[in-house]
N, C-alpha and C positions, 0 to 999 in steps of 0.2 A: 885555742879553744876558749870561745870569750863566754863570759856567763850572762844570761839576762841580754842576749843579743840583738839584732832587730829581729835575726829568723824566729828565734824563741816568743818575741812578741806579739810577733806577727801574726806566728804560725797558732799561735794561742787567742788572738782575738778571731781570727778566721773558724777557731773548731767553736766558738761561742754563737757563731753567725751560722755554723753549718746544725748545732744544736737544734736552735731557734727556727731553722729552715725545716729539721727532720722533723720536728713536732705539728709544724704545720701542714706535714706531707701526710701526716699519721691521722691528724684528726678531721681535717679540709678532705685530702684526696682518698685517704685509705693506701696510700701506695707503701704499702709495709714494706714489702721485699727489696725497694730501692734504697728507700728510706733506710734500713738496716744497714746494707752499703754502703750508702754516703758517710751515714754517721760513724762506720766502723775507720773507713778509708781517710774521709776529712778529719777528724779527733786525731787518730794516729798518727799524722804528720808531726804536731805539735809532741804529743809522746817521744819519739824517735828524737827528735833536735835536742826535748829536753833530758833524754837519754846521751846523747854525744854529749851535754857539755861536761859529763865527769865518764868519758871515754875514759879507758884504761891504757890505750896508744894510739898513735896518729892514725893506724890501718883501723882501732877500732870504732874511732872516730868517723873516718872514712865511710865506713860500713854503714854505720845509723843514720850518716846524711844522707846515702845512698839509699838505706831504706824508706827516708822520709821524703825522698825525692820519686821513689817507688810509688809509696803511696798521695803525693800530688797528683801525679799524673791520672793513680786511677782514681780520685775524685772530681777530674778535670770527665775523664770520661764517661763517669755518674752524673754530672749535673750538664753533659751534652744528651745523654742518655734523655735528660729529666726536661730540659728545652726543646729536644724537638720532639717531642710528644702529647703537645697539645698541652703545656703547665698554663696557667693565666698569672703567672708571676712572674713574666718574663723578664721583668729588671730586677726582679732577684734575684734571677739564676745569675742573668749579665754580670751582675756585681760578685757575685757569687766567681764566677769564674773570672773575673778579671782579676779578684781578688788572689784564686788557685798560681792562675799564669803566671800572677808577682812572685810568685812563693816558689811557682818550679823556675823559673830566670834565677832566683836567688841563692835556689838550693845548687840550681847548677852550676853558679860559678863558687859557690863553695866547697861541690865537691872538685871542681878542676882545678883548682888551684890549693887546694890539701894536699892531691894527689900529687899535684906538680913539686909540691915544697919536700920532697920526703928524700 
């Protein structure tokens, strides 16, 4: 359980990026109800990781990477949501999720290999 890890970095520059994206969804598009989604689902990954690194056991370790690999995916499936719906910001969704991808490949071999060490 490392602290200040790359997920923890990672996953905290990303909900900086998904911020900056929701504000522009709010005030450009009007798309509230997405927009609330993204921001809830994209932030809380970063939440969650930076909750595991003072887990209280490996299982409950486990758990929060698992939730923030939970919540990767459904920001992956808000900002496909948000792409193929006609956005004109198409490479910032791009990056936007290329970004998401990195972060569920990452979470997911962190959670298999938690699981595996126990």
């Amino acid at each position: 359980m490392q602290e200040n890890g790359p997920s923890e970095a990672k996953s905290f520059e990303f909900a900086i990026l998904i911020v900056n994206f929701c504000e522009y969804l709010n005030k450009k598009k009007k798309a509230y109800v997405i927009s609330k989604q993204l921001l809830r689902s994209g932030t809380s990954i970063g939440a969650n990781i930076s909750e595991a690194q003072y887990a209280e056991s490996k299982k409950d370790f486990v758990h929060k990477m698992h939730i923030a690999l939970k919540e990767a995916r459904e920001t992956r499936y808000w900002l496909l949501i948000i792409n193929n719906s006609g956005c004109d910001k198409k490479e910032k969704v791009q990056e936007l999720l290329n970004n998401v991808n990195e972060l569920i490949k990452l979470l997911t071999a962190i959670v298999k290999t938690s699981k595996n060490n126990n």
